[in-house]
N, CA, C and O atoms as a Tripos MOL2 file, in Angstrom:
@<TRIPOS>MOLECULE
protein
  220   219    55     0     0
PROTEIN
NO_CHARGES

@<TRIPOS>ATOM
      1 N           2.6840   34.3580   27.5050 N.3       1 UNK1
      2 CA          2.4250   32.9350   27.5570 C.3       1 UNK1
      3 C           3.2120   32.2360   26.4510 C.2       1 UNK1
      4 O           3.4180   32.7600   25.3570 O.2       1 UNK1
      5 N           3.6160   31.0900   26.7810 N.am      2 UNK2
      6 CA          4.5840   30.8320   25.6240 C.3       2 UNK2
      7 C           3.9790   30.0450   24.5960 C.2       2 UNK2
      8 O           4.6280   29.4810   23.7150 O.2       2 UNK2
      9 N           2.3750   29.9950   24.7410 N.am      3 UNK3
     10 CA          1.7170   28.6470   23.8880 C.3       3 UNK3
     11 C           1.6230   29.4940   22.9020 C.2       3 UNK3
     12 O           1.5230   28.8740   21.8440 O.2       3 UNK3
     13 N           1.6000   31.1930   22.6860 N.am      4 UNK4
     14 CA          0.9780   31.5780   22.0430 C.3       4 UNK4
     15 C           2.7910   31.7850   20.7410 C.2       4 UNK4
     16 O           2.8380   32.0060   19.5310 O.2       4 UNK4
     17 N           3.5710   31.6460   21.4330 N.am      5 UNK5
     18 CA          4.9250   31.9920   20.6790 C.3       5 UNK5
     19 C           5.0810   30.6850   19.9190 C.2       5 UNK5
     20 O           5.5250   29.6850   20.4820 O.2       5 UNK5
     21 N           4.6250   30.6910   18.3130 N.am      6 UNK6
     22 CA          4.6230   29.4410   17.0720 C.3       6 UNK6
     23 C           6.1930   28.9420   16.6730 C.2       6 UNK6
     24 O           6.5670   27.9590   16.0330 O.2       6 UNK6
     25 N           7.0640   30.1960   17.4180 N.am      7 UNK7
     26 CA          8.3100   29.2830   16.7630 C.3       7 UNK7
     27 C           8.8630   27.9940   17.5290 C.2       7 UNK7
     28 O           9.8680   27.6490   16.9060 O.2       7 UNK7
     29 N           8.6770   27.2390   18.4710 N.am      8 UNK8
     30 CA          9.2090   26.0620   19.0320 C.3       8 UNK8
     31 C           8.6080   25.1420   18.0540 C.2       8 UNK8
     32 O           9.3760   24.5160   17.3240 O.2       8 UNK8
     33 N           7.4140   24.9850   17.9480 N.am      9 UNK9
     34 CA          6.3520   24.1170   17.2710 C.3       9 UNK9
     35 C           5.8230   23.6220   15.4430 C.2       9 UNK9
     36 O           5.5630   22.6950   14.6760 O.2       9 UNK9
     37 N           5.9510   25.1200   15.6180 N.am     10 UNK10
     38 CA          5.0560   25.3120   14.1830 C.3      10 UNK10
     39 C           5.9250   25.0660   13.1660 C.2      10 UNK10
     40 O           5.3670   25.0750   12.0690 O.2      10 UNK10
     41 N           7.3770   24.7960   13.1360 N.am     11 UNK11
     42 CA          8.0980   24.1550   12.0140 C.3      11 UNK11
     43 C           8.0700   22.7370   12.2490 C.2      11 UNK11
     44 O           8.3330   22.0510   11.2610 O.2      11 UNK11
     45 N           7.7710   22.0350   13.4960 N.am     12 UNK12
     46 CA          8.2370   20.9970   13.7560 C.3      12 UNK12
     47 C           6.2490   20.0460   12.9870 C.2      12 UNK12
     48 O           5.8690   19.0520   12.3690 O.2      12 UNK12
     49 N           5.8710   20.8980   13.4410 N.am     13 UNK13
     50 CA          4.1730   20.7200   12.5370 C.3      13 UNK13
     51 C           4.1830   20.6100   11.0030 C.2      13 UNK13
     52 O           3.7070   19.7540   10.2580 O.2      13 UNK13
     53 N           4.8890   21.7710   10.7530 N.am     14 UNK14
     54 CA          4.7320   21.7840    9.0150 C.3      14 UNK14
     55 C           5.3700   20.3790    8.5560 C.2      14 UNK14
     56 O           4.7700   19.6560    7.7600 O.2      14 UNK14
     57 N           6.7280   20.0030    9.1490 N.am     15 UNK15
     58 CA          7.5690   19.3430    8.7850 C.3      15 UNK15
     59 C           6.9820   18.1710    8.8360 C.2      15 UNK15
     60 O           7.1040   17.3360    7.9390 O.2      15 UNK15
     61 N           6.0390   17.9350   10.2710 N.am     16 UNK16
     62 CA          5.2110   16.4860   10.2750 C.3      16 UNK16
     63 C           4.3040   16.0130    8.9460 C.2      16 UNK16
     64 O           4.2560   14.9400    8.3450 O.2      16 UNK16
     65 N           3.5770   17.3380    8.7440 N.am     17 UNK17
     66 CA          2.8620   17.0220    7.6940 C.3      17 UNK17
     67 C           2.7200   16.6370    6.5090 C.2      17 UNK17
     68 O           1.9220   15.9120    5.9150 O.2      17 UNK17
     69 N           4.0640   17.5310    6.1180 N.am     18 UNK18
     70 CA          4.7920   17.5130    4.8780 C.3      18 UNK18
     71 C           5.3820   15.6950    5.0230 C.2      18 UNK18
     72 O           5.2060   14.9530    4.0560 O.2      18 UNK18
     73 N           5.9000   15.2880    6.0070 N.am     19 UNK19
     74 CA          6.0090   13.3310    5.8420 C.3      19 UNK19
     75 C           5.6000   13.1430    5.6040 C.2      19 UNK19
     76 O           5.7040   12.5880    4.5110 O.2      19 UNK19
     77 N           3.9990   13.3510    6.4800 N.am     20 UNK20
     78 CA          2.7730   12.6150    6.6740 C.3      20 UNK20
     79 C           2.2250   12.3690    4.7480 C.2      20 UNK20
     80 O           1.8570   11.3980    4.0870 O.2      20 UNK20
     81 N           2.3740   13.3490    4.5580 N.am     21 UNK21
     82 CA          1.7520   13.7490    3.1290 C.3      21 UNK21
     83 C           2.1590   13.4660    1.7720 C.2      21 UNK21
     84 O           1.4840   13.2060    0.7760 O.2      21 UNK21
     85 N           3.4950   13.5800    1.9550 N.am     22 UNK22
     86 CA          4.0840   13.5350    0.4400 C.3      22 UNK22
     87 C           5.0740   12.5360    0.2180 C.2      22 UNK22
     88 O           5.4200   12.1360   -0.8940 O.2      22 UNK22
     89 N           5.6300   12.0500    1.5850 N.am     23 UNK23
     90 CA          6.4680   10.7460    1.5530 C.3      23 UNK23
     91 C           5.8410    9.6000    2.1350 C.2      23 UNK23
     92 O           6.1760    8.4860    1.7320 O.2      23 UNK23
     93 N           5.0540    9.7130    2.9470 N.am     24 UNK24
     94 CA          4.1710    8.2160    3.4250 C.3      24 UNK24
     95 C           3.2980    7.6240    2.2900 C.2      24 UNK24
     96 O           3.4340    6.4110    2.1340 O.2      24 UNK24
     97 N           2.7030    8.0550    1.7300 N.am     25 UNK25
     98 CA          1.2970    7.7320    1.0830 C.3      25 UNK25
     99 C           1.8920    6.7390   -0.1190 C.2      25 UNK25
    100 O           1.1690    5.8180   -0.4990 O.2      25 UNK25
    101 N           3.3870    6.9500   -0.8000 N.am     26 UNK26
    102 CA          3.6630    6.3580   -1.8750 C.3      26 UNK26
    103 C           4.4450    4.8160   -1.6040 C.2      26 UNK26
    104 O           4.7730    3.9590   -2.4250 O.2      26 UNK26
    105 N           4.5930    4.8460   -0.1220 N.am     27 UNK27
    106 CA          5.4110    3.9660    0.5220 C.3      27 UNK27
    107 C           4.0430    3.0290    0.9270 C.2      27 UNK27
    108 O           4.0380    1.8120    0.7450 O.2      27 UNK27
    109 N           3.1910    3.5730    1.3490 N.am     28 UNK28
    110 CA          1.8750    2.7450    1.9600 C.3      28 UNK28
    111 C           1.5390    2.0760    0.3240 C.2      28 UNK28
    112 O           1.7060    0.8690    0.1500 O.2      28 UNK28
    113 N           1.2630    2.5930   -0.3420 N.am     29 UNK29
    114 CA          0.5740    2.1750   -1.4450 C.3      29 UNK29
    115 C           1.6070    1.0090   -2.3180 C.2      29 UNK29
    116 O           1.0160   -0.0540   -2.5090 O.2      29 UNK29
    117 N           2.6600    1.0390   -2.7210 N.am     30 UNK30
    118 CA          3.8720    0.2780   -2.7260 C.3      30 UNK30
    119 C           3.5130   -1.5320   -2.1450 C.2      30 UNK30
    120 O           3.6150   -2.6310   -2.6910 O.2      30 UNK30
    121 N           3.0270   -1.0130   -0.6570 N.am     31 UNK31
    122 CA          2.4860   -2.2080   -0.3210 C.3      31 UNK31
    123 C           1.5710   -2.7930   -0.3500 C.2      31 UNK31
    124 O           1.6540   -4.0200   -0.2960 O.2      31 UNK31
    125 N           0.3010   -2.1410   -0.4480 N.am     32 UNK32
    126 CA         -0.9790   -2.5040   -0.4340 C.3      32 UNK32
    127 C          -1.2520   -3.3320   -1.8630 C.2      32 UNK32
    128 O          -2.1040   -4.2130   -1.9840 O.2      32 UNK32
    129 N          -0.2130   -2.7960   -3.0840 N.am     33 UNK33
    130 CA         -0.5060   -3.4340   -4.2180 C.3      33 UNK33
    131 C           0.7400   -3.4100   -4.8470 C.2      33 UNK33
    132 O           1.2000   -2.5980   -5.6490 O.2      33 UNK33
    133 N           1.2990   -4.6020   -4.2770 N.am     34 UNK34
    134 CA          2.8770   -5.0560   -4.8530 C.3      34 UNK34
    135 C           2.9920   -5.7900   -6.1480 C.2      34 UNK34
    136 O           4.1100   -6.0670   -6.5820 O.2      34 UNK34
    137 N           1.8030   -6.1520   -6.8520 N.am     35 UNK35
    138 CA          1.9460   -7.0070   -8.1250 C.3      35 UNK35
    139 C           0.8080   -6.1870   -8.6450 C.2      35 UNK35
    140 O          -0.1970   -5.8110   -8.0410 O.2      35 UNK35
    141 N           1.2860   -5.9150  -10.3050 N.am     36 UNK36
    142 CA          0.5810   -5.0540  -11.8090 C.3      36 UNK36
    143 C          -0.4220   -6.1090  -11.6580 C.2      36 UNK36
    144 O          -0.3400   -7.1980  -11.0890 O.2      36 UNK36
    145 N          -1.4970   -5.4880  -12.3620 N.am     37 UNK37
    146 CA         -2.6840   -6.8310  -12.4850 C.3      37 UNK37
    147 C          -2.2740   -7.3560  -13.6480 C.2      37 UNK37
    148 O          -1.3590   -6.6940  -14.1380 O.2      37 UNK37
    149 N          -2.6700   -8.5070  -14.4270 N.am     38 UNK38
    150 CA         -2.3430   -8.7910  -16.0130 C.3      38 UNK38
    151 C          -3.4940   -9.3850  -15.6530 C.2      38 UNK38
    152 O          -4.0590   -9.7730  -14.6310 O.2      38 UNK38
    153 N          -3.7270   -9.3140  -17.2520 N.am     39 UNK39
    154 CA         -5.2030  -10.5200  -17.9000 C.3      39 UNK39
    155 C          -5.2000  -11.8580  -17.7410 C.2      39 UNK39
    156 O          -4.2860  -12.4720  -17.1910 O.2      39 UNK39
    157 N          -6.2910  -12.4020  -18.2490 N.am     40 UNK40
    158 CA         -6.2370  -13.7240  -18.1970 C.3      40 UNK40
    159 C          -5.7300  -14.2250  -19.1770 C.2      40 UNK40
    160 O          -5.5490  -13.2260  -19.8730 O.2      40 UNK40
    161 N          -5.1530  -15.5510  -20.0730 N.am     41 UNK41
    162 CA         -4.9080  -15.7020  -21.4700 C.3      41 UNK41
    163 C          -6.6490  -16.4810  -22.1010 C.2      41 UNK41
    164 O          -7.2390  -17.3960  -21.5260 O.2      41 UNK41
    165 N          -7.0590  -15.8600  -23.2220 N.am     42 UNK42
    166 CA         -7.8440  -16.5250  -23.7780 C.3      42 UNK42
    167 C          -8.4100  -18.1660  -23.4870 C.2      42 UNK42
    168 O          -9.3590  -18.7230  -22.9360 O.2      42 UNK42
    169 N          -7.2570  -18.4970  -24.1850 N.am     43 UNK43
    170 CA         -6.9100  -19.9090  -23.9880 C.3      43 UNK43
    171 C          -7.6310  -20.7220  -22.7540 C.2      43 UNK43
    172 O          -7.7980  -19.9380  -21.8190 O.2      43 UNK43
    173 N          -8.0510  -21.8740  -22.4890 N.am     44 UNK44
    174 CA         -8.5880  -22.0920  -21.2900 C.3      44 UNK44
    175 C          -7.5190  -23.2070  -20.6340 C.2      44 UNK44
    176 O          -6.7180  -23.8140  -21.3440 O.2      44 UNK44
    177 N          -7.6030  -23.3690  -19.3790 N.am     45 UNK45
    178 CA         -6.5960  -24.0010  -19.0970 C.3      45 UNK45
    179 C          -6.7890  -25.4580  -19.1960 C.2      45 UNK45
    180 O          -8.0000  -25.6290  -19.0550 O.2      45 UNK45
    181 N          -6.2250  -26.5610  -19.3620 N.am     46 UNK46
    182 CA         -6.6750  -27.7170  -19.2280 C.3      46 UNK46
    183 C          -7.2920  -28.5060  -18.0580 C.2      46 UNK46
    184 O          -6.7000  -28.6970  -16.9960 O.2      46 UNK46
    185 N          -8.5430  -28.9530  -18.3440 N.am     47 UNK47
    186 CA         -8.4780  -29.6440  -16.3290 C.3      47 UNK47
    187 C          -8.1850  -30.9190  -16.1500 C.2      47 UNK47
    188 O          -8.8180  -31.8370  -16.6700 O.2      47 UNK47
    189 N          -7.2160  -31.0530  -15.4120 N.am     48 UNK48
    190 CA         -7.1320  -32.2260  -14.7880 C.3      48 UNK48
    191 C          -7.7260  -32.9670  -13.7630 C.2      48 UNK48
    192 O          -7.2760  -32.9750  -12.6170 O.2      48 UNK48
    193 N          -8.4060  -33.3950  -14.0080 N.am     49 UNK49
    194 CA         -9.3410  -34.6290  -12.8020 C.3      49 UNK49
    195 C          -8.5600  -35.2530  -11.8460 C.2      49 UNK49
    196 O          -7.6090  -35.8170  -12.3870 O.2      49 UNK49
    197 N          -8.5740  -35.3750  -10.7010 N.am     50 UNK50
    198 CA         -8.0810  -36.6410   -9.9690 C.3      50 UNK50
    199 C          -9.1530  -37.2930   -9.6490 C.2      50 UNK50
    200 O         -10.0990  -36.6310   -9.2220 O.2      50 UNK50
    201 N          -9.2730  -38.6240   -9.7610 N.am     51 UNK51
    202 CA        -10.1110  -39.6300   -9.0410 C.3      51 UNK51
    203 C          -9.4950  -40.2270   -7.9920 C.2      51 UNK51
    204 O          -8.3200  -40.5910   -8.0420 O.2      51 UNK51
    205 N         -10.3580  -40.3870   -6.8250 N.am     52 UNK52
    206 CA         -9.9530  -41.1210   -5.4730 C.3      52 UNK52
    207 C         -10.0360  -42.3770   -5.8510 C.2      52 UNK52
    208 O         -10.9540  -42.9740   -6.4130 O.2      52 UNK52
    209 N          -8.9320  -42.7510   -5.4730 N.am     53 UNK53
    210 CA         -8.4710  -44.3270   -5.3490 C.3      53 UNK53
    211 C          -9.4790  -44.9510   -4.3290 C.2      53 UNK53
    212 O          -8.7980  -45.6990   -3.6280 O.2      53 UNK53
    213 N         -10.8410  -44.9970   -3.8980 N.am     54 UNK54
    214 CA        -11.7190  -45.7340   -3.2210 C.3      54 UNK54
    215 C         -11.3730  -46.9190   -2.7660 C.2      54 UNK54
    216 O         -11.0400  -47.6580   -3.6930 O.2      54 UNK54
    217 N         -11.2870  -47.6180   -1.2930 N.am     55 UNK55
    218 CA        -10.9340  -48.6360   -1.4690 C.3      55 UNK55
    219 C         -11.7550  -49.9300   -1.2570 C.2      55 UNK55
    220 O         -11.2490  -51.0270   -1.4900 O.2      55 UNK55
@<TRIPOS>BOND
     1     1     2 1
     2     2     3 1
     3     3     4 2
     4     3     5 am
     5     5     6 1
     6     6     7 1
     7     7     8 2
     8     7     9 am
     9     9    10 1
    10    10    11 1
    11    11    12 2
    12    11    13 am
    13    13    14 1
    14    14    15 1
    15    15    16 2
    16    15    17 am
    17    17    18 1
    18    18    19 1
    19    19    20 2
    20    19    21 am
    21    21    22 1
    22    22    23 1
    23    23    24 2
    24    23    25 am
    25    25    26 1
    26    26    27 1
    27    27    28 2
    28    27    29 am
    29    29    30 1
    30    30    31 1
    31    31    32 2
    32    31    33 am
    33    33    34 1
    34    34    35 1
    35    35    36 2
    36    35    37 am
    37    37    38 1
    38    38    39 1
    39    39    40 2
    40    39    41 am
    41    41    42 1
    42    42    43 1
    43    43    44 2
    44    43    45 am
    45    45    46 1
    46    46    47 1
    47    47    48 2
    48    47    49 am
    49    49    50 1
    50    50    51 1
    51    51    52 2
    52    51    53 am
    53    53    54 1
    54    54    55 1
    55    55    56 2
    56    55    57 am
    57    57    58 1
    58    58    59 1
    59    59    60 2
    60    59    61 am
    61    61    62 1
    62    62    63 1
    63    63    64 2
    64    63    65 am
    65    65    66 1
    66    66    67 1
    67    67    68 2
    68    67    69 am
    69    69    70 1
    70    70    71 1
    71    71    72 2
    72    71    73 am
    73    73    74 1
    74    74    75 1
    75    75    76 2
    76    75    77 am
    77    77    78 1
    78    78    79 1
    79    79    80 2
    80    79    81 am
    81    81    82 1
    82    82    83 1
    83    83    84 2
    84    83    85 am
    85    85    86 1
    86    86    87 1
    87    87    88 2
    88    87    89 am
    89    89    90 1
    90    90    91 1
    91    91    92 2
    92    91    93 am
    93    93    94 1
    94    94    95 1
    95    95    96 2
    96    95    97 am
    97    97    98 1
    98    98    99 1
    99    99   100 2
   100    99   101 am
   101   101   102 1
   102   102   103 1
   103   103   104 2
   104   103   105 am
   105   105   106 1
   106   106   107 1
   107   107   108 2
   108   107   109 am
   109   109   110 1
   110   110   111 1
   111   111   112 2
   112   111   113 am
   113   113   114 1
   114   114   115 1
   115   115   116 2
   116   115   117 am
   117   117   118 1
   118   118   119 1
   119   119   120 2
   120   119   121 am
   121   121   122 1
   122   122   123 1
   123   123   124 2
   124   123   125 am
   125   125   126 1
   126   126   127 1
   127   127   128 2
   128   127   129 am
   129   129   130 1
   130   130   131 1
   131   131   132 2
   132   131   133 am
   133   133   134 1
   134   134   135 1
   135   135   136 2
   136   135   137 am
   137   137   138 1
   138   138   139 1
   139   139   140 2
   140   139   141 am
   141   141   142 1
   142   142   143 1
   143   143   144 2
   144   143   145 am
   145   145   146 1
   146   146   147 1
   147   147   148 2
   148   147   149 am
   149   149   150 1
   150   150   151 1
   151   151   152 2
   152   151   153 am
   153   153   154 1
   154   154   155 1
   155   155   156 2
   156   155   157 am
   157   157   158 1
   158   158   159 1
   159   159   160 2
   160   159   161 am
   161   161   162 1
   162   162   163 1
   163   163   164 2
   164   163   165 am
   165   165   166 1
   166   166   167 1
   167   167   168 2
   168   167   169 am
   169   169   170 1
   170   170   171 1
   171   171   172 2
   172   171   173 am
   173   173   174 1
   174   174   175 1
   175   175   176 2
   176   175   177 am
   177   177   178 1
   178   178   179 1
   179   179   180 2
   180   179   181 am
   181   181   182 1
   182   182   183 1
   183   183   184 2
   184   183   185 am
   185   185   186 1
   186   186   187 1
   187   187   188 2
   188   187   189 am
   189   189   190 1
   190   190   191 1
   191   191   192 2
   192   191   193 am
   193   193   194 1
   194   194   195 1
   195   195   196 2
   196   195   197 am
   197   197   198 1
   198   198   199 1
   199   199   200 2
   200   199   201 am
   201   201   202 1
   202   202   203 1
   203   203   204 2
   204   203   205 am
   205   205   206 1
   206   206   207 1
   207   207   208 2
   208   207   209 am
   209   209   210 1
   210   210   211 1
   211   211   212 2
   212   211   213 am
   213   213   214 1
   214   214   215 1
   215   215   216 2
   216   215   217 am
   217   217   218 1
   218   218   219 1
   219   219   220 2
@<TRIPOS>SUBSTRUCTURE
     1 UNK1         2 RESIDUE 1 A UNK
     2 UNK2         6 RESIDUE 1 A UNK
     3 UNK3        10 RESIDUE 1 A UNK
     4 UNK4        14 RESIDUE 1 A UNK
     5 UNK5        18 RESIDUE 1 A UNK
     6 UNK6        22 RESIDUE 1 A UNK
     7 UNK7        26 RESIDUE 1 A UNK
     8 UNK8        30 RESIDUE 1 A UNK
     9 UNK9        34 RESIDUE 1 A UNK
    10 UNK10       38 RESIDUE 1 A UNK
    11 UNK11       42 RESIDUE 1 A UNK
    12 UNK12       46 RESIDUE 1 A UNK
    13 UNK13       50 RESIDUE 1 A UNK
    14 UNK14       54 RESIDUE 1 A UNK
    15 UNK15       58 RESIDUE 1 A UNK
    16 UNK16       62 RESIDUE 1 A UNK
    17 UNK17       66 RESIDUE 1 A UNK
    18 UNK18       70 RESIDUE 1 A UNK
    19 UNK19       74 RESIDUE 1 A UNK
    20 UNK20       78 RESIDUE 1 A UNK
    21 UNK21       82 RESIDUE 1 A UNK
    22 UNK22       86 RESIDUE 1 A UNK
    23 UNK23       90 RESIDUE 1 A UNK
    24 UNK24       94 RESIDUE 1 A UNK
    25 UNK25       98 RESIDUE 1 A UNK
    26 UNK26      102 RESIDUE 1 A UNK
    27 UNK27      106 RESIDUE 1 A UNK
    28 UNK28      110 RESIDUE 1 A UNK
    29 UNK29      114 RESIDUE 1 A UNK
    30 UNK30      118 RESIDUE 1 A UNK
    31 UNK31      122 RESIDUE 1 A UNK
    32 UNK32      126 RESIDUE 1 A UNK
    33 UNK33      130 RESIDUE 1 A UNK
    34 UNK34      134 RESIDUE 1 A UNK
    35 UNK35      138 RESIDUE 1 A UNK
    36 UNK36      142 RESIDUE 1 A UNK
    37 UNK37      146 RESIDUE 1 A UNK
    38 UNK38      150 RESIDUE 1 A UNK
    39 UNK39      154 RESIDUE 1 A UNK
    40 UNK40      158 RESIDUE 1 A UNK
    41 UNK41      162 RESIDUE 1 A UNK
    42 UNK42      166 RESIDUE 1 A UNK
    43 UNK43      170 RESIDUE 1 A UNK
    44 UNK44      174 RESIDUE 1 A UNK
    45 UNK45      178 RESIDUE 1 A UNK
    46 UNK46      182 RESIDUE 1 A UNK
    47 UNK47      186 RESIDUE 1 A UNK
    48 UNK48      190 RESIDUE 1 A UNK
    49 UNK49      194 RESIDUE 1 A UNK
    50 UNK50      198 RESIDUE 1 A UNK
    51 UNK51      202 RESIDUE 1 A UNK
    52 UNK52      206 RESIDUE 1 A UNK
    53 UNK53      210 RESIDUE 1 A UNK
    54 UNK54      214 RESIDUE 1 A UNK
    55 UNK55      218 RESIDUE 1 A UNK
């Protein structure tokens, strides 16, 4: 039976996995978090009000 003969397959498996595994995951992640976090500055920011011109 030829399902039982691993050489057509079973490199083409390892090889999937080995993508799947060690080159996808750093490429996914890359995107998921494209900007370092930084802090806030102490400092507070100034607020600026707008008032509606009511008429």
């Amino acid at each position: 039976m030829p399902q039982l003969n691993p050489a057509p397959w079973f490199t083409l498996m390892i090889f999937s996995w080995l993508v799947l595994l060690i080159i996808i995951p750093p490429k996914v992640t890359a995107h998921v978090f494209p900007n370092t976090l930084t802090t806030q500055n102490a400092l507070a920011h100034p607020k600026n009000t707008w008032t509606w011109p009511w008429p």
